[in-house]
C-alpha positions as protocol buffer text, in pm:
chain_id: "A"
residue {
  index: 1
  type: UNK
  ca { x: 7090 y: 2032 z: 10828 }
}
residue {
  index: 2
  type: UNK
  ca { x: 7392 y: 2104 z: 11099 }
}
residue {
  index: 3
  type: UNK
  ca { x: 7690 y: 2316 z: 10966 }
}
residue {
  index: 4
  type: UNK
  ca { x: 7954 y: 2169 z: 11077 }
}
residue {
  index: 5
  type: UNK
  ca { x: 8324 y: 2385 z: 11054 }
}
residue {
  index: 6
  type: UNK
  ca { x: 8643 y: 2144 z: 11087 }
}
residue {
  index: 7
  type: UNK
  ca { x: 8956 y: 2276 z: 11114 }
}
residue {
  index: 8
  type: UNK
  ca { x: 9310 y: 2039 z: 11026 }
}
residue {
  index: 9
  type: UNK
  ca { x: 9604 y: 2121 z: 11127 }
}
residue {
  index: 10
  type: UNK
  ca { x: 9987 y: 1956 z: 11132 }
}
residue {
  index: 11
  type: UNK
  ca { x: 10078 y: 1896 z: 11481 }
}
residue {
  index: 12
  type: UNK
  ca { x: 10356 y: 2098 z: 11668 }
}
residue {
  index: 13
  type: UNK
  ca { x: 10600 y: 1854 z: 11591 }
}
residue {
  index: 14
  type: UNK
  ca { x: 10594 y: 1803 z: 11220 }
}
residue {
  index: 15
  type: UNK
  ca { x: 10771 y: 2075 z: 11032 }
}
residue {
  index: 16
  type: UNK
  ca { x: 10562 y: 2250 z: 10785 }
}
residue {
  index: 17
  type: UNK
  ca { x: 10755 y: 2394 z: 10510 }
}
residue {
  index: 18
  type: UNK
  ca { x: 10441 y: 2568 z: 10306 }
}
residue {
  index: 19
  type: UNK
  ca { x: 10438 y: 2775 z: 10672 }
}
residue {
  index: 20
  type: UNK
  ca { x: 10792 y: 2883 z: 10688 }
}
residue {
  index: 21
  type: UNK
  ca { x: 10749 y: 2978 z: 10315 }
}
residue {
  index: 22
  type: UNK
  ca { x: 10521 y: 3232 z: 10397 }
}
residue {
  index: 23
  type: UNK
  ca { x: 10621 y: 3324 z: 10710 }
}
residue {
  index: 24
  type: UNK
  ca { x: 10932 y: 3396 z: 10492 }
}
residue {
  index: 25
  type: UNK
  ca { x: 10746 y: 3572 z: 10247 }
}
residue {
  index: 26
  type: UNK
  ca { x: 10543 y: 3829 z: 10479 }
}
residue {
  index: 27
  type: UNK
  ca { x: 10898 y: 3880 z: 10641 }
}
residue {
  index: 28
  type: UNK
  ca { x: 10984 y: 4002 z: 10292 }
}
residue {
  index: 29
  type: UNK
  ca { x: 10705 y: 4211 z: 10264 }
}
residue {
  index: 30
  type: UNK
  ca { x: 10801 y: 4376 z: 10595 }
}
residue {
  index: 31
  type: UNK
  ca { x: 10611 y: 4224 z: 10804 }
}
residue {
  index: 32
  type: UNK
  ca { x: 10826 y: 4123 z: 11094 }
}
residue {
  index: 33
  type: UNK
  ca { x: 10607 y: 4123 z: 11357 }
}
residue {
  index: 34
  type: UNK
  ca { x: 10459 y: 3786 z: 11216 }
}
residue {
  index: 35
  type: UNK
  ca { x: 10691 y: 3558 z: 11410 }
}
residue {
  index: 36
  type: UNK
  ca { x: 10543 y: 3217 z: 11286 }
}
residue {
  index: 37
  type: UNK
  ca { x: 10308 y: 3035 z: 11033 }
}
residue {
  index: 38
  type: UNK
  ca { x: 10124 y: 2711 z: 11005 }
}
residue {
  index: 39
  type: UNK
  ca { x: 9888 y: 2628 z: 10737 }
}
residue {
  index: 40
  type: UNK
  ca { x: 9595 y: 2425 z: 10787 }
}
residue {
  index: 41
  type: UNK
  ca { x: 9267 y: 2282 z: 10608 }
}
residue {
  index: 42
  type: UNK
  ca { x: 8909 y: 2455 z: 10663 }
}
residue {
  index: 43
  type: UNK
  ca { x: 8615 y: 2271 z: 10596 }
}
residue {
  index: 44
  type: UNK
  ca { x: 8264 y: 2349 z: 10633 }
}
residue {
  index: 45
  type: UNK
  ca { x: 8017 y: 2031 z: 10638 }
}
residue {
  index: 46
  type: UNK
  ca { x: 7591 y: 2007 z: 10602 }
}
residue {
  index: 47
  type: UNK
  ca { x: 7514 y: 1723 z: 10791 }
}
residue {
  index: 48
  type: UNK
  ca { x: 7182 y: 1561 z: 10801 }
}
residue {
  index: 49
  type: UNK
  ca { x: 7116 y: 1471 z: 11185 }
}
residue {
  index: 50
  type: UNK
  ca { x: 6870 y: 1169 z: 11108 }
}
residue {
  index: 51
  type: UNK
  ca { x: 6989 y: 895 z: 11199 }
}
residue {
  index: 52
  type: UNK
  ca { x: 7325 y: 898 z: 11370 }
}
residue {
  index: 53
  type: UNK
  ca { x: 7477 y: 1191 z: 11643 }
}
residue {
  index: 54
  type: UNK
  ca { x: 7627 y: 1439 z: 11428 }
}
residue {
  index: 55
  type: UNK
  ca { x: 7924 y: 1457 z: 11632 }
}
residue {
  index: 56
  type: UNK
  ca { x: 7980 y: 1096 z: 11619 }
}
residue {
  index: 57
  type: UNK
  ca { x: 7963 y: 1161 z: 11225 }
}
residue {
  index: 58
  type: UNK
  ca { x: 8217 y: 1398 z: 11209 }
}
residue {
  index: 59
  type: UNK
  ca { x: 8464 y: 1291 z: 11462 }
}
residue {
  index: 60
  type: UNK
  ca { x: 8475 y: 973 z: 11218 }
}
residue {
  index: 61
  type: UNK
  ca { x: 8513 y: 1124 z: 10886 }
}
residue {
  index: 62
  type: UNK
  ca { x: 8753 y: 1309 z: 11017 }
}
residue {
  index: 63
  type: UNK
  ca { x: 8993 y: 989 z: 11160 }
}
residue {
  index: 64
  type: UNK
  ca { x: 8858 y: 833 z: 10852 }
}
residue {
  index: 65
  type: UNK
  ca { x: 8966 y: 1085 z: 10553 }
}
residue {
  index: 66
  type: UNK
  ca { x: 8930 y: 1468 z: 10644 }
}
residue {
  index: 67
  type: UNK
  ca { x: 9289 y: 1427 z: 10884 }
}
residue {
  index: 68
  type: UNK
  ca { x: 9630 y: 1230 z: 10877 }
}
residue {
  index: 69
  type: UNK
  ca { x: 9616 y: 1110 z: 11238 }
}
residue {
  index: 70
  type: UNK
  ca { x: 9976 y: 1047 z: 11184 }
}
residue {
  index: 71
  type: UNK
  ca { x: 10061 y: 1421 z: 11143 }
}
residue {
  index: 72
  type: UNK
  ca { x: 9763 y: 1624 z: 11180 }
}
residue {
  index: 73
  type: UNK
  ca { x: 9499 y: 1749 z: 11445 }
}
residue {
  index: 74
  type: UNK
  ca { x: 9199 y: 1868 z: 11405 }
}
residue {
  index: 75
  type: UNK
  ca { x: 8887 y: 2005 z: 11572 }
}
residue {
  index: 76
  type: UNK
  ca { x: 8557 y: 2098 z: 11495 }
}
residue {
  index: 77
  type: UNK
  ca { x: 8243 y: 2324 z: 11541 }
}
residue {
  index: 78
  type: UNK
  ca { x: 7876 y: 2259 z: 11589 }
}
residue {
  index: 79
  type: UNK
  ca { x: 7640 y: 2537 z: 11458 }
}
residue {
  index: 80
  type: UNK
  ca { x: 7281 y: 2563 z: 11487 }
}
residue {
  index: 81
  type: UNK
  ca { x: 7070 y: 2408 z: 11229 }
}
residue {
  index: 82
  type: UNK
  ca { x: 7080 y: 2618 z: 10901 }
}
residue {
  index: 83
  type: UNK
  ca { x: 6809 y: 2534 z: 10538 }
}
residue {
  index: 84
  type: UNK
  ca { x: 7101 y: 2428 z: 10307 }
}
């Protein structure tokens, strides 16, 4: 198995209110040095590199289902084999 860590995020343009909430939030808390916030999506995938490239795999779940390709980005890590 390949652990695979994908990471979604909105893009820079698209406002993200559940950000700017708690951005908002950790102002109120005191924490003003925290000058922005945008909230993502972490995933961690076992993928089982028979067959077909991992990478190809991913990139297509990804476009596929894991991301909005309208409004969201998202990137993605390779690690070494791991016994899942």
């Amino acid at each position: 198995m390949v652990k695979v860590k994908v990471y979604v995020t909105l893009r820079e343009s698209v406002l993200d209110p559940q950000g700017k909430a708690v951005n908002h939030a950790l102002h109120s808390l005191g924490y003003s040095e925290i000058k922005d916030v945008r909230i993502g999506k972490f995933m961690e995938l076992y993928v089982d590199p028979t067959g077909r490239d991992v990478e190809e795999v991913v990139k297509e779940a990804c476009e596929k289902l894991l991301a909005n390709p309208v409004i969201e980005d998202f990137r993605y890590e390779i690690e070494e084999s791991v016994n899942q």
